[in-house]
Biopython code that builds the backbone (N, CA, C, O; Angstrom):
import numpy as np
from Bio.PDB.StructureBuilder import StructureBuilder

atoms = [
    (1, "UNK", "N", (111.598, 110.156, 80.230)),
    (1, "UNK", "CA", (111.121, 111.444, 80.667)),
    (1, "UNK", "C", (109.607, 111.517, 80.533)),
    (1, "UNK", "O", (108.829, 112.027, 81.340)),
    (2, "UNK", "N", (109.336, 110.953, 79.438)),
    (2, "UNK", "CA", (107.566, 111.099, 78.978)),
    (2, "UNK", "C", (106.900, 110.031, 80.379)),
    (2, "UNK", "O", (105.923, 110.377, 81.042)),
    (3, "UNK", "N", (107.333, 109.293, 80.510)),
    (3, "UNK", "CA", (106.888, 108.028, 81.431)),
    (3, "UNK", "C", (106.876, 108.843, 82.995)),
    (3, "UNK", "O", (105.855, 108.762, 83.677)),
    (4, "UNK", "N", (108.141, 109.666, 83.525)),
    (4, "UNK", "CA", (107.933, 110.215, 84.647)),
    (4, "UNK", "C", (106.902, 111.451, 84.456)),
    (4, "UNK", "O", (106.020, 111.521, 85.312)),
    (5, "UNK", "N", (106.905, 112.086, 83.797)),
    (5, "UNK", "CA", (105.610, 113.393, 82.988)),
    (5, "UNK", "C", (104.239, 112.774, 83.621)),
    (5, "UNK", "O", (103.656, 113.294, 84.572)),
    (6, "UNK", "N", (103.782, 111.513, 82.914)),
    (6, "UNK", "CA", (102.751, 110.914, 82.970)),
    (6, "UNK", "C", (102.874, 110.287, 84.762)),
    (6, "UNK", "O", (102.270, 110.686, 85.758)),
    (7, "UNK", "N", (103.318, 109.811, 84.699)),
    (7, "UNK", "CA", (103.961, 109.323, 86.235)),
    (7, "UNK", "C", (102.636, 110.476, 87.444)),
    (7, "UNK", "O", (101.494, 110.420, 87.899)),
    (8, "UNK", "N", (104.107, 111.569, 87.428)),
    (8, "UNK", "CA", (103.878, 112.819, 87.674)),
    (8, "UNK", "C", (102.506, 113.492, 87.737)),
    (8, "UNK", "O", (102.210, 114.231, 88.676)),
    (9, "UNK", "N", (101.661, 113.222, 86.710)),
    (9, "UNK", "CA", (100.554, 114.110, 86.092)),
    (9, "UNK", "C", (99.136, 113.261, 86.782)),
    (9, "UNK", "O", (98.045, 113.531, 87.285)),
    (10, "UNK", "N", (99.972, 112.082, 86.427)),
    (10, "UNK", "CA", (98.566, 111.124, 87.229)),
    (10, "UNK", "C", (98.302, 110.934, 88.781)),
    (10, "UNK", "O", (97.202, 110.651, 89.255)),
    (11, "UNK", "N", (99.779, 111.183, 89.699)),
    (11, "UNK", "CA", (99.614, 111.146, 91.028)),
    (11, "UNK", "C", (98.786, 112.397, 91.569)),
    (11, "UNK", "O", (97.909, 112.461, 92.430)),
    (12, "UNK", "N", (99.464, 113.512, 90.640)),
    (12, "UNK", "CA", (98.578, 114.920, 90.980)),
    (12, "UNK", "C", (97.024, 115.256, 90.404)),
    (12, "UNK", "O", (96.216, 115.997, 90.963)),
    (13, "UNK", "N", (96.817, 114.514, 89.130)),
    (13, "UNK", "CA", (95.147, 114.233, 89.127)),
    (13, "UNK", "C", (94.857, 113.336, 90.402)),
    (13, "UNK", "O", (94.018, 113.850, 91.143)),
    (14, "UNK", "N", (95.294, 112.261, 90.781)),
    (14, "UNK", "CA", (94.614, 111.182, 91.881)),
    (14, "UNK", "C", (94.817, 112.107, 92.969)),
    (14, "UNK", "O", (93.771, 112.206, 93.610)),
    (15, "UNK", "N", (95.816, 112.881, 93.470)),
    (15, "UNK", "CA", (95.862, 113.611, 94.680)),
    (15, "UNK", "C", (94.382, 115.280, 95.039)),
    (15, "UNK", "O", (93.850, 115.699, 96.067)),
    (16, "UNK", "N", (94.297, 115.647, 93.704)),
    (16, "UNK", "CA", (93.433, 116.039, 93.634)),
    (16, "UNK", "C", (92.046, 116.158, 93.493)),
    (16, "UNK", "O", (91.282, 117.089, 93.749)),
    (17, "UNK", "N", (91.748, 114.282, 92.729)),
    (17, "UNK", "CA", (90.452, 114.207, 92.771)),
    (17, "UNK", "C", (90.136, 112.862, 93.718)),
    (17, "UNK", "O", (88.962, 112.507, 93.615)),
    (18, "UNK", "N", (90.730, 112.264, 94.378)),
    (18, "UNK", "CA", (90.765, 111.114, 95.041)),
    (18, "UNK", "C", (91.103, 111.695, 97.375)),
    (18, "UNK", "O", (90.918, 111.117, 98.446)),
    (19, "UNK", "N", (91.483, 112.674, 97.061)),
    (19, "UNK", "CA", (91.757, 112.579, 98.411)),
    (19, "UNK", "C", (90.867, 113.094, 99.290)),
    (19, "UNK", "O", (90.183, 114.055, 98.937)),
    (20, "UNK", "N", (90.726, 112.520, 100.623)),
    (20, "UNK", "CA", (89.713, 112.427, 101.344)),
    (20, "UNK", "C", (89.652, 113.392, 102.245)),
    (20, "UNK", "O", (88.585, 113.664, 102.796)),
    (21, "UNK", "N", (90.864, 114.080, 102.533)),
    (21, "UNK", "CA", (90.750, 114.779, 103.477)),
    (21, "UNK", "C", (91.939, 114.375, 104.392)),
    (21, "UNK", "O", (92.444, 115.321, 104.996)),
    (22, "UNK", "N", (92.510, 113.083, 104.620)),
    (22, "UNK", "CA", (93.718, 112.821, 105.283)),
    (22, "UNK", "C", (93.787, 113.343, 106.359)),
    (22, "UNK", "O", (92.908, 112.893, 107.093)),
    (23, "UNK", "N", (94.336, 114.005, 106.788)),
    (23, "UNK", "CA", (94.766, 114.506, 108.192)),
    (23, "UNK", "C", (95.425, 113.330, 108.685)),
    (23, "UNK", "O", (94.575, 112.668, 109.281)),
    (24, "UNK", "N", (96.202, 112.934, 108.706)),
    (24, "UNK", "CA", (96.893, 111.714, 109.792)),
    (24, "UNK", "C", (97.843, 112.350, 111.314)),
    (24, "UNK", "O", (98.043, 113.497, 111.712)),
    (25, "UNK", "N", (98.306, 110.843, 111.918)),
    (25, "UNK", "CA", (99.210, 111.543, 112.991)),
    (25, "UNK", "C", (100.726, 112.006, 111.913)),
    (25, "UNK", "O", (100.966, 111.460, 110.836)),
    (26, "UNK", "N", (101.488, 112.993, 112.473)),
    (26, "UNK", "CA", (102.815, 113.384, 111.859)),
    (26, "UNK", "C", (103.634, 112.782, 112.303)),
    (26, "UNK", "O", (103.517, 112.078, 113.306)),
    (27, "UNK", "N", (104.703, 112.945, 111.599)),
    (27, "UNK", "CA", (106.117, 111.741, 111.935)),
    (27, "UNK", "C", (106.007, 110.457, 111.469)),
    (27, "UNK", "O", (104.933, 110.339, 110.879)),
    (28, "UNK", "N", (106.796, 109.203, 111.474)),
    (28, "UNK", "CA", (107.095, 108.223, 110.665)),
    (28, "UNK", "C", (106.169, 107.387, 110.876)),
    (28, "UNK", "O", (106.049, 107.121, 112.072)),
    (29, "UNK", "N", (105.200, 106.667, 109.946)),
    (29, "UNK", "CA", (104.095, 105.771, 110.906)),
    (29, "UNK", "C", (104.600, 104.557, 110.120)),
    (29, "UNK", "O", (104.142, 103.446, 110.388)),
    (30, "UNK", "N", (105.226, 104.664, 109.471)),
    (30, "UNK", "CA", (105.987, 103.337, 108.720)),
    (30, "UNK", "C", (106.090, 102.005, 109.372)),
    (30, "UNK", "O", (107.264, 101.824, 109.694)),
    (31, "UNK", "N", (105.412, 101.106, 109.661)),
    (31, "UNK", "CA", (105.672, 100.176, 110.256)),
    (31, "UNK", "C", (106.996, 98.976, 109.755)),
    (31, "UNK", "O", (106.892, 98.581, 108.594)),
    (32, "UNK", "N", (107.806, 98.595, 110.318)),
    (32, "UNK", "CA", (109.044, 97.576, 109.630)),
    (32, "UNK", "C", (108.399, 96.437, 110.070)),
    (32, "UNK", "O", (108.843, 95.392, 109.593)),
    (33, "UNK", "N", (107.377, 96.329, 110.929)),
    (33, "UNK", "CA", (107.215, 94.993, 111.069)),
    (33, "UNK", "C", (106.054, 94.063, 110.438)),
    (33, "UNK", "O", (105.332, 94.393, 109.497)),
    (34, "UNK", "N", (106.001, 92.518, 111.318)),
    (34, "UNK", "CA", (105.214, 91.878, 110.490)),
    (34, "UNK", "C", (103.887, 92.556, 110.879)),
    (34, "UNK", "O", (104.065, 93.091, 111.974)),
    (35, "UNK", "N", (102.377, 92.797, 110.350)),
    (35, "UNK", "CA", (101.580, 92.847, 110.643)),
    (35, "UNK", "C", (99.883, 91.715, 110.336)),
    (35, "UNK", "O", (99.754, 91.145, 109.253)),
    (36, "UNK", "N", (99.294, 91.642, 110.931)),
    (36, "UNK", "CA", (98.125, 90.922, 110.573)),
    (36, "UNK", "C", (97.085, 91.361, 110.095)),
    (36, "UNK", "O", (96.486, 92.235, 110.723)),
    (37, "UNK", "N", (96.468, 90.787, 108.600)),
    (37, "UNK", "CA", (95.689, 91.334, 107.676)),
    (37, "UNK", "C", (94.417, 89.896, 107.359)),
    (37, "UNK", "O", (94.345, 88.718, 107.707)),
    (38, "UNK", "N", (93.556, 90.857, 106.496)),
    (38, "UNK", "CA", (92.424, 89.642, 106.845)),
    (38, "UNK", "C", (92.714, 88.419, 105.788)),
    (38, "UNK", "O", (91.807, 87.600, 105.637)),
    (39, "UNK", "N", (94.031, 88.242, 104.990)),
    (39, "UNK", "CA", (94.531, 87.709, 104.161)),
    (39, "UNK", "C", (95.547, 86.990, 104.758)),
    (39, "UNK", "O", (96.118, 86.195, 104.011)),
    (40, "UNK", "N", (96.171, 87.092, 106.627)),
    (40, "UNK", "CA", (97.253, 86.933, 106.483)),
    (40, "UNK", "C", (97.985, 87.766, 107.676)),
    (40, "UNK", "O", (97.454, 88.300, 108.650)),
    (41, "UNK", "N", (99.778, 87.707, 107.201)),
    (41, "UNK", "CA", (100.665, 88.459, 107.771)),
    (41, "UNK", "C", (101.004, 88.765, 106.725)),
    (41, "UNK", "O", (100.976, 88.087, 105.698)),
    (42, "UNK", "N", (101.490, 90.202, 106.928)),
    (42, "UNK", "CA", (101.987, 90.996, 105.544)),
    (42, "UNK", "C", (103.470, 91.295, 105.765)),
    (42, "UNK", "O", (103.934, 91.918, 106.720)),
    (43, "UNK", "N", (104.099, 90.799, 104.818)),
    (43, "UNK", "CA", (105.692, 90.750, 104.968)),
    (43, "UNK", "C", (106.338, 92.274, 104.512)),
    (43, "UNK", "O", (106.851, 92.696, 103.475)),
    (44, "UNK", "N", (105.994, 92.942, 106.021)),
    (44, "UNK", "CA", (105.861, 94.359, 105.646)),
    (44, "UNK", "C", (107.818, 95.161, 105.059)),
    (44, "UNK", "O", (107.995, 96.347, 104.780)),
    (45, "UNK", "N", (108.886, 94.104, 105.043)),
    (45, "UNK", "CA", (109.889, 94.515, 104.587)),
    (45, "UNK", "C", (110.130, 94.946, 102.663)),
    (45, "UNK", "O", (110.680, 95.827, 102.002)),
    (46, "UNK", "N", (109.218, 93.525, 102.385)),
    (46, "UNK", "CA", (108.607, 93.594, 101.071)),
    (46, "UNK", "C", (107.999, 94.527, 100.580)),
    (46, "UNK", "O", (108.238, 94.977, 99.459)),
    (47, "UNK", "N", (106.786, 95.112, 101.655)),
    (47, "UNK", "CA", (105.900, 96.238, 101.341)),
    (47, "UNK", "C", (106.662, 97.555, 101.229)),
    (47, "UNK", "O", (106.438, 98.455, 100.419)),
    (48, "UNK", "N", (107.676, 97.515, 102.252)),
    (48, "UNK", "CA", (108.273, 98.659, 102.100)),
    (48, "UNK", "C", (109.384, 99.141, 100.441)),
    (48, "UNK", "O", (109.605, 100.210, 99.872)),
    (49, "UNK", "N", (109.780, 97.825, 100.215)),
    (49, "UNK", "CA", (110.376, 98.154, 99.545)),
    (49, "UNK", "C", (109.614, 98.456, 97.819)),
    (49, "UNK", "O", (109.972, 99.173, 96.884)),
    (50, "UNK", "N", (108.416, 97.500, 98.015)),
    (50, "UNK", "CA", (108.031, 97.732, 96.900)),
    (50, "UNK", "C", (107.186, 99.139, 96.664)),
    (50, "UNK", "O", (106.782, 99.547, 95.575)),
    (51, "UNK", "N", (107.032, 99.724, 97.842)),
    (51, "UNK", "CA", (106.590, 101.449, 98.143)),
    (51, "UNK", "C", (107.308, 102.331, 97.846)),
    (51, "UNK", "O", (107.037, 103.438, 97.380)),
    (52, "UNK", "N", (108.617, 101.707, 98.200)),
    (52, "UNK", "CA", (109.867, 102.925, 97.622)),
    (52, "UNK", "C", (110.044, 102.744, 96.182)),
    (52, "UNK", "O", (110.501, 103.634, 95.466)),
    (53, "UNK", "N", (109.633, 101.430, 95.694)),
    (53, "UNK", "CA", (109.982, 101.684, 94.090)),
    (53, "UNK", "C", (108.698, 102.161, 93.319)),
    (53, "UNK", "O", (108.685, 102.672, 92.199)),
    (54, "UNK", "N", (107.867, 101.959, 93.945)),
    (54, "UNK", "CA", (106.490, 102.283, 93.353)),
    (54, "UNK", "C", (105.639, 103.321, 93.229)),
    (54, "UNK", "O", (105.024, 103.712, 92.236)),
    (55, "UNK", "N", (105.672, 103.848, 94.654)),
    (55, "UNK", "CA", (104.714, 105.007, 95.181)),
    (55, "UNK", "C", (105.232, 105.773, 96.204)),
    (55, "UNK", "O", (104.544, 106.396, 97.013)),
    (56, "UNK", "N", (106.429, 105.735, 96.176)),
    (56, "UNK", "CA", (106.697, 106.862, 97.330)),
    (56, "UNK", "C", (107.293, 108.587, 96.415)),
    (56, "UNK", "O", (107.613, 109.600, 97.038)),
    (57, "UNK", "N", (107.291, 108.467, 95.017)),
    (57, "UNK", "CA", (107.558, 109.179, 94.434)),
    (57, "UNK", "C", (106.304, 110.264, 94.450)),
    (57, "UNK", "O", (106.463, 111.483, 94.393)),
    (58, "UNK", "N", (105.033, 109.591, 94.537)),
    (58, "UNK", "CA", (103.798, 110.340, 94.822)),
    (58, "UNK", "C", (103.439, 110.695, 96.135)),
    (58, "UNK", "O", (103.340, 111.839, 96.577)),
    (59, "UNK", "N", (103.226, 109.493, 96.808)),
    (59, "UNK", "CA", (103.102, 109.614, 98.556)),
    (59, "UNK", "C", (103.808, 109.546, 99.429)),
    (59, "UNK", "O", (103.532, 108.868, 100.419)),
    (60, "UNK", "N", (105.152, 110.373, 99.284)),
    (60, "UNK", "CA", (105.898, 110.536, 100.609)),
    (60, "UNK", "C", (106.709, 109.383, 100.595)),
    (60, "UNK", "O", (106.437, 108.362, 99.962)),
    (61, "UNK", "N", (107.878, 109.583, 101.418)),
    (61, "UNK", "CA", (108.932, 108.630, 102.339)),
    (61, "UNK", "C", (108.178, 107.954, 103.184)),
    (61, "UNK", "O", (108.341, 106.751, 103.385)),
    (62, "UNK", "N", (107.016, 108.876, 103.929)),
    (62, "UNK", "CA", (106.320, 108.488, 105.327)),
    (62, "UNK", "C", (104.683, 107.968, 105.084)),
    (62, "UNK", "O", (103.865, 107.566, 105.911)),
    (63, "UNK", "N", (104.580, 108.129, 103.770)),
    (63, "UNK", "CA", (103.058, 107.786, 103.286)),
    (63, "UNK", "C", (102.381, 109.553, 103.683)),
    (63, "UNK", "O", (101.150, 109.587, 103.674)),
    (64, "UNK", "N", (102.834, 110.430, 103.889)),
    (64, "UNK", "CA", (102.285, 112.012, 104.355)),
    (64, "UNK", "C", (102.016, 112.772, 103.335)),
    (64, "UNK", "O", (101.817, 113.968, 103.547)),
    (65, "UNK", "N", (101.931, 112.096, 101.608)),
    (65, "UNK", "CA", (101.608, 112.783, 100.529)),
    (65, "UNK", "C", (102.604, 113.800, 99.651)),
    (65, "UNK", "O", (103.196, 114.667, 100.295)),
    (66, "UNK", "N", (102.736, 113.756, 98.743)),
    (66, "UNK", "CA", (103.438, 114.428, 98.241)),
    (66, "UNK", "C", (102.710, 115.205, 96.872)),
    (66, "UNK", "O", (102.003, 116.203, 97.013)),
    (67, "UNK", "N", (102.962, 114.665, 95.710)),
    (67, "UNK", "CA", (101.898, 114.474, 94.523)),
    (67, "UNK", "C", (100.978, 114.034, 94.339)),
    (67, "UNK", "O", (100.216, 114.328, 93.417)),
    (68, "UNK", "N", (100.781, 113.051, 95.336)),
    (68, "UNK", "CA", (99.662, 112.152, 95.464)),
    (68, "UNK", "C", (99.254, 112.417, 97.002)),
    (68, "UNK", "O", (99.903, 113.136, 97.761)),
    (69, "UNK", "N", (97.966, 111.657, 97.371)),
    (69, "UNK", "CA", (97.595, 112.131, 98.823)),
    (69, "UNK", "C", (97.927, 111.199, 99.721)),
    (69, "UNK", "O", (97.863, 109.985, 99.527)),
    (70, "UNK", "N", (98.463, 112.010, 101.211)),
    (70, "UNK", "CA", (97.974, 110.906, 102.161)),
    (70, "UNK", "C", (97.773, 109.622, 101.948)),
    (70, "UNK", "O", (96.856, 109.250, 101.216)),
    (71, "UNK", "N", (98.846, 108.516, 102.737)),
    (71, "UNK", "CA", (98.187, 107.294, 102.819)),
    (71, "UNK", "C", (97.866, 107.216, 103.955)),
    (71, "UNK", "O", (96.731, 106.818, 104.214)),
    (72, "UNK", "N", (98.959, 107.648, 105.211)),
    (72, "UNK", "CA", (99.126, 107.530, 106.620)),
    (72, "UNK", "C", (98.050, 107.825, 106.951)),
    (72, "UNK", "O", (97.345, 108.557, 106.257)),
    (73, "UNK", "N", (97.569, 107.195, 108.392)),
    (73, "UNK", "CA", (96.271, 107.650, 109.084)),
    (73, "UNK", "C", (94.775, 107.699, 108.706)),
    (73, "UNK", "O", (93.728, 107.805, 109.346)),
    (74, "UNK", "N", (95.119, 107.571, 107.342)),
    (74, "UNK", "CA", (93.504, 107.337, 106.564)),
    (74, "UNK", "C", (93.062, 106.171, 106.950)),
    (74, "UNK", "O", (93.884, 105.271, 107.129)),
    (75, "UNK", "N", (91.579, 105.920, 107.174)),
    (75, "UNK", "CA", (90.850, 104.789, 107.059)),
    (75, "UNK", "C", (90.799, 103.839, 105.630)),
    (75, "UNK", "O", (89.716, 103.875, 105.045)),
    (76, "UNK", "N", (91.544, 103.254, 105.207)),
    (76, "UNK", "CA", (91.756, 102.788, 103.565)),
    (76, "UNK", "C", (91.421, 101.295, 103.754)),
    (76, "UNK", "O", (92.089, 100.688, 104.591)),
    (77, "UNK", "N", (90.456, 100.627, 103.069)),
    (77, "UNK", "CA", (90.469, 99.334, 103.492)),
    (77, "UNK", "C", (91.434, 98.385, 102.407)),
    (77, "UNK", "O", (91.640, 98.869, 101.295)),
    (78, "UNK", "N", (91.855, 97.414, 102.646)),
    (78, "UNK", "CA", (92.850, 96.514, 101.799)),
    (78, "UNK", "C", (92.328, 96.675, 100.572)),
    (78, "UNK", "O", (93.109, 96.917, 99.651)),
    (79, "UNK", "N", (90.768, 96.564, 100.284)),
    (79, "UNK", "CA", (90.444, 96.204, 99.290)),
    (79, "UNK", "C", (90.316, 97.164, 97.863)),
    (79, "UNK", "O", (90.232, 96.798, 96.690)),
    (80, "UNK", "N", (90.337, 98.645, 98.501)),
    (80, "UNK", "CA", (90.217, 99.696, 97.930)),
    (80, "UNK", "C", (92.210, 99.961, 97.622)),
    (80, "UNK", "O", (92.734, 100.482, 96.637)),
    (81, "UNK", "N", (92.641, 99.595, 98.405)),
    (81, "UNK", "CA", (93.834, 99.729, 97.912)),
    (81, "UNK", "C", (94.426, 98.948, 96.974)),
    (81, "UNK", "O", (95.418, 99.325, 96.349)),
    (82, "UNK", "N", (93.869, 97.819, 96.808)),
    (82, "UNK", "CA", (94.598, 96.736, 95.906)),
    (82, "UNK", "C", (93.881, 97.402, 95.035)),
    (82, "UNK", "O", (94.716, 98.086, 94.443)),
    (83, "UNK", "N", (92.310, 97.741, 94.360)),
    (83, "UNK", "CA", (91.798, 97.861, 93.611)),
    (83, "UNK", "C", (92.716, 99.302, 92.538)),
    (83, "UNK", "O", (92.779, 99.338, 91.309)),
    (84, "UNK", "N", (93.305, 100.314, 93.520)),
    (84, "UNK", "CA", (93.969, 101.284, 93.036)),
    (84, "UNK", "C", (95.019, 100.625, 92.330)),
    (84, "UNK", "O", (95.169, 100.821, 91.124)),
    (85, "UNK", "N", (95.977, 99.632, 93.171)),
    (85, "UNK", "CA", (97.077, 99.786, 92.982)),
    (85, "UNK", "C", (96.768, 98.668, 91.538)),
    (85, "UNK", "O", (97.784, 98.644, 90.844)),
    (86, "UNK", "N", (95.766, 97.876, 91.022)),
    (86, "UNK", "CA", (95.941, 97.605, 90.040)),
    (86, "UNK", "C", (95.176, 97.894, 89.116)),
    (86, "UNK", "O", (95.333, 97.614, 87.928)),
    (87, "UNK", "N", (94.142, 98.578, 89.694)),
    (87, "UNK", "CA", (93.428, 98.830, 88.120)),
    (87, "UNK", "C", (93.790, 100.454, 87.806)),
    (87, "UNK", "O", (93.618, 100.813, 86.641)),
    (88, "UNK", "N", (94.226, 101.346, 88.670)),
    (88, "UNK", "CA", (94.326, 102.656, 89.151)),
    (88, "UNK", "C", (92.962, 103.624, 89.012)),
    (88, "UNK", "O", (91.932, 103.254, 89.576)),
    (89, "UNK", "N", (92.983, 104.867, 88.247)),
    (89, "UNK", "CA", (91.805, 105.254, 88.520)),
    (89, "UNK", "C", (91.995, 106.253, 89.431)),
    (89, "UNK", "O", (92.625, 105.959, 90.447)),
    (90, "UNK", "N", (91.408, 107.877, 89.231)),
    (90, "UNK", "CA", (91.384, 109.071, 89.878)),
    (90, "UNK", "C", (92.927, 109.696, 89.259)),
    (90, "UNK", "O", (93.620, 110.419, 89.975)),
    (91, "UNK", "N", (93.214, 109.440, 88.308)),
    (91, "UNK", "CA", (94.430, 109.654, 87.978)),
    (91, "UNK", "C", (95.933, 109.376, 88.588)),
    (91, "UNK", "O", (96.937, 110.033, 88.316)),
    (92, "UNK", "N", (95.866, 108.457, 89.311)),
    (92, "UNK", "CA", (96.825, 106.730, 88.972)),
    (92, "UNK", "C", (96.779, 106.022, 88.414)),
    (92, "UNK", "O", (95.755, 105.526, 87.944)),
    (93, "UNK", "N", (98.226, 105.592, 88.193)),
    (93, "UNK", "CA", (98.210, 104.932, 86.747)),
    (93, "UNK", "C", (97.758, 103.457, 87.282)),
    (93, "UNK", "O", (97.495, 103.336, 88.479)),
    (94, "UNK", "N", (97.660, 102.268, 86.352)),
    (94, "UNK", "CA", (97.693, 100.840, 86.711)),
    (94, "UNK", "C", (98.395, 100.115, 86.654)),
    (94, "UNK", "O", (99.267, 100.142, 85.787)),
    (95, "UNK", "N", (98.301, 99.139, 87.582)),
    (95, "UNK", "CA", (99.736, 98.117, 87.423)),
    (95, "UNK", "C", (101.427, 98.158, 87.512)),
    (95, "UNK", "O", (102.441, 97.750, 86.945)),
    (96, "UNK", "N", (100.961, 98.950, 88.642)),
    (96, "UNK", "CA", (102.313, 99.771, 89.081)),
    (96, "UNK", "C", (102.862, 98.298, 89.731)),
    (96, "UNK", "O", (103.922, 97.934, 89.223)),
    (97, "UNK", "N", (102.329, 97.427, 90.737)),
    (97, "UNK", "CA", (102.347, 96.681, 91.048)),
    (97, "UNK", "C", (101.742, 95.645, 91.163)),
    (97, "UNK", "O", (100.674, 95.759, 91.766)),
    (98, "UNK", "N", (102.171, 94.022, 90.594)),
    (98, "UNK", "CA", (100.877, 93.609, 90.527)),
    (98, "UNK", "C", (100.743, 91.679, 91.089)),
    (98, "UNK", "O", (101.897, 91.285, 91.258)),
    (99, "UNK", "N", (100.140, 91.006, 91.259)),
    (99, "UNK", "CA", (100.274, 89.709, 92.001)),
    (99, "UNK", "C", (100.645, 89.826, 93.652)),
    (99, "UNK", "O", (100.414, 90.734, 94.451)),
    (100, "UNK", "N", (101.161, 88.824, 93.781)),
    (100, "UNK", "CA", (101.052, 88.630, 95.786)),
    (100, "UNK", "C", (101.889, 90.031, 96.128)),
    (100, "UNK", "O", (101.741, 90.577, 97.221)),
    (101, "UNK", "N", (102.497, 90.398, 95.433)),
    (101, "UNK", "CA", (103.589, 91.685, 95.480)),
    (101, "UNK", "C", (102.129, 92.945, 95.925)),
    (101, "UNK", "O", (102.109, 93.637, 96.943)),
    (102, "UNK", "N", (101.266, 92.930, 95.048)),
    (102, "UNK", "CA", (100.596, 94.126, 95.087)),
    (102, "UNK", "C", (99.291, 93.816, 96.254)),
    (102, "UNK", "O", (98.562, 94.626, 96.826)),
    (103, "UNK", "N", (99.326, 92.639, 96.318)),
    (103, "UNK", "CA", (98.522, 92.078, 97.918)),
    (103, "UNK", "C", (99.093, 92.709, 98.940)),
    (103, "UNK", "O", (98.562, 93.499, 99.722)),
    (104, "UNK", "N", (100.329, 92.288, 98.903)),
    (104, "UNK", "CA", (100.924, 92.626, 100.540)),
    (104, "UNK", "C", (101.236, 94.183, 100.507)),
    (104, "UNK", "O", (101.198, 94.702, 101.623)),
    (105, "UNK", "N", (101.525, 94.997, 99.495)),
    (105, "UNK", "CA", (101.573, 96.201, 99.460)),
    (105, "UNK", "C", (100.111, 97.136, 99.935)),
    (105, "UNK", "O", (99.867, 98.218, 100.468)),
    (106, "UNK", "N", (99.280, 95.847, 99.313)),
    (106, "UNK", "CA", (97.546, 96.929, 99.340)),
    (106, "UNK", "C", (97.367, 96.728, 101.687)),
    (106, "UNK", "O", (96.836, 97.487, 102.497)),
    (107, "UNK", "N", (97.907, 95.742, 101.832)),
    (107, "UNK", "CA", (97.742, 94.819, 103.168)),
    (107, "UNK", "C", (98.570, 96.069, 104.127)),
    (107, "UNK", "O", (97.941, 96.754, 104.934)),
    (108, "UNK", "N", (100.021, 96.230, 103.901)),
    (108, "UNK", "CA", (100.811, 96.903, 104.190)),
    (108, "UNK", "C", (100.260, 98.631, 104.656)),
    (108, "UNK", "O", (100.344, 99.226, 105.730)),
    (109, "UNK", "N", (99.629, 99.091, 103.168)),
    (109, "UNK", "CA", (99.415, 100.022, 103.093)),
    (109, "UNK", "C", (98.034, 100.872, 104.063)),
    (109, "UNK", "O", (97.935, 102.043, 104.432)),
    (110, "UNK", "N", (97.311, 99.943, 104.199)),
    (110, "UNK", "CA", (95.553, 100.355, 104.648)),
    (110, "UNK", "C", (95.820, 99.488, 105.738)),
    (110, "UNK", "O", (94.809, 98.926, 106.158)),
    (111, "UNK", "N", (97.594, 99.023, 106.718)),
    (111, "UNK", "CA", (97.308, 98.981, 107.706)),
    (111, "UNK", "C", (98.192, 100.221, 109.090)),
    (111, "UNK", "O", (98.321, 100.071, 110.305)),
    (112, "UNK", "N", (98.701, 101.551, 108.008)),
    (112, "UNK", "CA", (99.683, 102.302, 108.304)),
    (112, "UNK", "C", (98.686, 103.343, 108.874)),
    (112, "UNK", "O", (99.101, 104.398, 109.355)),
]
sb = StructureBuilder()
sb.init_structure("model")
sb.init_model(0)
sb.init_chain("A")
sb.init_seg("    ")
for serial, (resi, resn, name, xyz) in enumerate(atoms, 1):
    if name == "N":
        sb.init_residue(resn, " ", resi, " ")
    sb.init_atom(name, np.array(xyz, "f"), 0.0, 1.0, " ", f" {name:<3s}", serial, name[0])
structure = sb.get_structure()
């Protein structure tokens, strides 16, 4: 319970002091497929899933924000996303995800 609290507390500090303004297109921008990143192809089935265990509790089913802000439609570059997803920062936590797992997620993510 203390772990989802904190969970919880940190997506809504990062949603509040981290978000840009968002505005994206509405509806599902979820991509299932493979996509090309400057690392690569991002094995976006992987990405998805490691989004649903990771961060969709903050940012949406659709990446459209929830506790946390907007991923969809933002300009996010890979590199700013990996940097979140492991060091965190703006009130996300760190190491939610981490190694080639949190590559293809950062790849995945800042290409939605």
């Amino acid at each position: 319970m203390k772990k989802m609290f904190m969970t919880l507390a940190a997506c809504t500090v990062f949603a509040l002091s981290a978000c840009g303004g968002g505005g994206g297109e509405s509806g599902d921008s979820a991509d299932n497929g493979n996509t090309e990143n400057a690392g690569g192809s991002v094995d976006a089935e992987a990405a998805r899933s490691a989004y649903d265990q990771n961060c969709l509790q903050c940012h949406g089913q659709n990446l459209e924000g929830k506790n946390g802000p907007a991923l969809a439609g933002r300009d996010l570059s890979q590199d700013h996303v990996l940097s979140m997803i492991q060091n965190g920062g703006a009130g996300m936590p760190d190491g939610l995800v981490s190694g080639e797992k949190a590559e293809n997620l950062a790849a995945w993510v800042a290409n939605q």
